[in-house]
N, C-alpha and C positions, 0 to 999 in steps of 0.2 A: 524889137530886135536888138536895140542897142544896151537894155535892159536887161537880156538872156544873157548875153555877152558879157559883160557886167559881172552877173553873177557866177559864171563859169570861170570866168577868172580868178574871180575871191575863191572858188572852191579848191581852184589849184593850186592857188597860194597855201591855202591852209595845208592840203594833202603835200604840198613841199618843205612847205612848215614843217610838218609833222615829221616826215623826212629826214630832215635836217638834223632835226635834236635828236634823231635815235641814231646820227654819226657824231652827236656832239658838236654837233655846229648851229645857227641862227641866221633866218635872212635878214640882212641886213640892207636897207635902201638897196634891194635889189642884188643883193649880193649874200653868200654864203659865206660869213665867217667863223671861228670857233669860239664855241661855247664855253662860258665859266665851267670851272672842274663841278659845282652843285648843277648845274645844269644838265651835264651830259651822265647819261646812263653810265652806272660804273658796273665793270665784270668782275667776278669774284674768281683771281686766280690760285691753287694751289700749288705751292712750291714742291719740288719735290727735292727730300733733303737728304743726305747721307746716313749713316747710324754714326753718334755721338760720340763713338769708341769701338775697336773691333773687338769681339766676341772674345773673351778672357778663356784661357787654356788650361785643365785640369791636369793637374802634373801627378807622376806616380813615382808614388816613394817604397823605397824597399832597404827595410830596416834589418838589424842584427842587433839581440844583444849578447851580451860577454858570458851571461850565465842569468838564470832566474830564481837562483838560491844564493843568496848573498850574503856573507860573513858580515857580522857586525863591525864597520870600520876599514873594511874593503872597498875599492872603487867600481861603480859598476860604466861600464864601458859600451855605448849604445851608438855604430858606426849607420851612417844613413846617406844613400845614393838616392837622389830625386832627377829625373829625366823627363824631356817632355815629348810624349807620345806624338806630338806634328813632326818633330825630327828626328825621335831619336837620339838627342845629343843631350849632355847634363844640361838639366836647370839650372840658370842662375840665379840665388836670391837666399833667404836667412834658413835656418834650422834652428829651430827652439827644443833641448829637452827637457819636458814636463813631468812635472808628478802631480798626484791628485792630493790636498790638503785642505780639510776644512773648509770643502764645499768648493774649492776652484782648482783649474789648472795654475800652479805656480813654475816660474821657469827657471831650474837650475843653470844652465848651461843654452852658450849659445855660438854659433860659427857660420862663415859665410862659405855658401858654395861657390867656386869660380871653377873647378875643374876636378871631375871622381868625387870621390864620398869624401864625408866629415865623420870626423869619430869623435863624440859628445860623451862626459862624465860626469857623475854624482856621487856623494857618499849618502846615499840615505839611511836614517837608525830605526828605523821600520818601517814591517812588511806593508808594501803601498804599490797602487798602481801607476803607470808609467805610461808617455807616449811623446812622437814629435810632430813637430808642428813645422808646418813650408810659407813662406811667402817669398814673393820676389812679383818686380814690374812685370802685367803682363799675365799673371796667371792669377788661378783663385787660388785664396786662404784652403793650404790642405791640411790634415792633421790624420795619423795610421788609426790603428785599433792601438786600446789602450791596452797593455800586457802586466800581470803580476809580477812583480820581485819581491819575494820571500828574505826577509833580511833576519839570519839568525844568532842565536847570542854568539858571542867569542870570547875566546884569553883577553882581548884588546876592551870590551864592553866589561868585562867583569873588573881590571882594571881604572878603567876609569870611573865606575861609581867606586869602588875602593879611596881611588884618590878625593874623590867629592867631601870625605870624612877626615881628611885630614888634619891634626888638633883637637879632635872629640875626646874628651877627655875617659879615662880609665874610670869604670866602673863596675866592680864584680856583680854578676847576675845582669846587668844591664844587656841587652842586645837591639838598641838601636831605640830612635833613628840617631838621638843626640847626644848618646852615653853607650858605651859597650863595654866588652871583658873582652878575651882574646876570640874563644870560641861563638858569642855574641856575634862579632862583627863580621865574622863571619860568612854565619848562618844569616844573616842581615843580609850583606853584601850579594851571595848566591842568589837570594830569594829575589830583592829587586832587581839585579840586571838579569840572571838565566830564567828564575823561575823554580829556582831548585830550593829541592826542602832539605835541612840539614837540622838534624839535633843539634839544643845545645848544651855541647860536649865534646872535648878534642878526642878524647880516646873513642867516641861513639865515630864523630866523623871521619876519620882512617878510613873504615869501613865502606862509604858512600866513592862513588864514581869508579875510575877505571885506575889501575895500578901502573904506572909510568917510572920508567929510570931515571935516576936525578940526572944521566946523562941528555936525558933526552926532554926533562921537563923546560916547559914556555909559559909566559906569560900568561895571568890567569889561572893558572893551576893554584890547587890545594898543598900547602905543606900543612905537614904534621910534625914536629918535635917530640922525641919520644925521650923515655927514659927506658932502657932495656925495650922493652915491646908496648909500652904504656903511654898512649903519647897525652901530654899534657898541656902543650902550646899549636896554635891552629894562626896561622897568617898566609896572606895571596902573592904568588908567586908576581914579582914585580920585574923581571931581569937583571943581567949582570950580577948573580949574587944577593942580590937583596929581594925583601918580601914587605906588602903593605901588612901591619899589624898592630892590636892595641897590647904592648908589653905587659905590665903591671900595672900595681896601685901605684900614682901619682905622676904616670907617663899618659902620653896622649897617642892618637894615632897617626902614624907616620910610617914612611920609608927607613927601614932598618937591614943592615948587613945581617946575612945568615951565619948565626954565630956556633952552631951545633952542627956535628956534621952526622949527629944519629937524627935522622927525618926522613917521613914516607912524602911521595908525590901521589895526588892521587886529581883524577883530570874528571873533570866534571859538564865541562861544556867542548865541544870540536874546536 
């Protein structure tokens, strides 16, 4: 009897034992105390966390541009309202205007929105595509559709390859790149910046483009020096009075006063 007893005992020790450590505790001489952290069963909790950042806002942009045929040497003028569709109220944050060039967006112009549109400008010297580009805290990288601007020659392009030649020295029959006559440089000059074909020959080219009054001639224009109806000498209209031209034997090319007042205008590019 005292043997049965005995063992009933040990068994309930142990079943309190066992007890014990699945609260993380141990009997100790008779007492329940707690358990080392390795001892006691551990629970695997999952935390529950917030998201990292609130959900970034796609903004809408609405663009304008000034024109999509663009003179050579003209500004083009691309005004941009970005808003953000949760309120309603301008975005805040950068506008980039872009052109496409040799394989990437490059960024001409750039302005911050704080309130209504931004009006962004470029001079581009050719025909290329175009777009802008949005960032600000808070929203995603936006960017429009890209749009064409057609960049076409002008007085102002013809001009300035004219000037490119400046001190190239006279030489008859010569027409370019590094030696010309009058009529040469011309027909040089038209052909790289417009695209325009031109004999070379002053009295042939009278004939080519459109017939304009010296009142009304601009930069860029064809004069013609004539003798009675013959014209003889060919240089590019420069303003104020003067025209780019190679003079004669042993002059170079430069900016010279219009010294004949018998000469035709004749307009070759818009």
């Amino acid at each position: 009897m005292h043997e049965h007893s005995s063992r009933r005992r040990r068994r309930t020790s142990v079943g309190t034992g066992t007890v014990a450590l699945s609260l993380g505790l141990c009997l100790c001489a008779g007492q329940l105390v707690a358990a080392s952290p390795a001892a006691a069963a551990t629970a695997t909790v999952t935390p529950v966390t917030a998201s990292a950042a609130a959900a970034k806002i796609t903004p809408q942009i609405a663009t304008k541009a000034s024109t999509r045929s663009l003179a050579w040497g003209s500004t083009l003028k691309v005004t941009a309202k970005v808003i953000d569709p949760a309120t309603g109220q301008v975005a805040k944050g950068t506008v980039r205007l872009q052109g496409w060039s040799n394989g990437a967006w490059r960024t001409w112009d750039t302005d911050t929105v704080k309130g209504g549109a931004v009006t962004l400008t470029a001079k581009p010297t050719k025909t290329v595509w175009v777009r802008t580009l949005f960032t600000g805290t808070g929203y995603n990288q936006q960017a429009t559709n890209k749009m064409k601007v057609t960049v076409r020659a002008s007085g102002a392009k013809v001009l300035a390859e004219a000037k490119k030649h400046k001190g190239a020295l006279y030489l008859f029959g010569a027409a370019g790149p590094k030696r010309f006559d009058c009529s040469g440089f011309t027909k040089y000059v038209y052909k790289k910046a417009a695209g325009k074909s031109l004999p070379h020959k002053a009295n042939s080219q009278q004939k080519y483009g459109k017939s304009v009054s010296k009142s009304n001639k601009r930069i860029g224009d064809l004069i013609i020096f004539r003798n009675g109806s013959y014209g003889y000498h060919a240089g590019i209209y420069a303003g104020n009075g003067y025209v780019y031209d190679s003079p004669h034997s042993g002059a170079r090319v430069g900016k010279h006063k219009i010294w004949n007042k018998n000469y035709v205008v004749r307009r070759l590019v818009a």
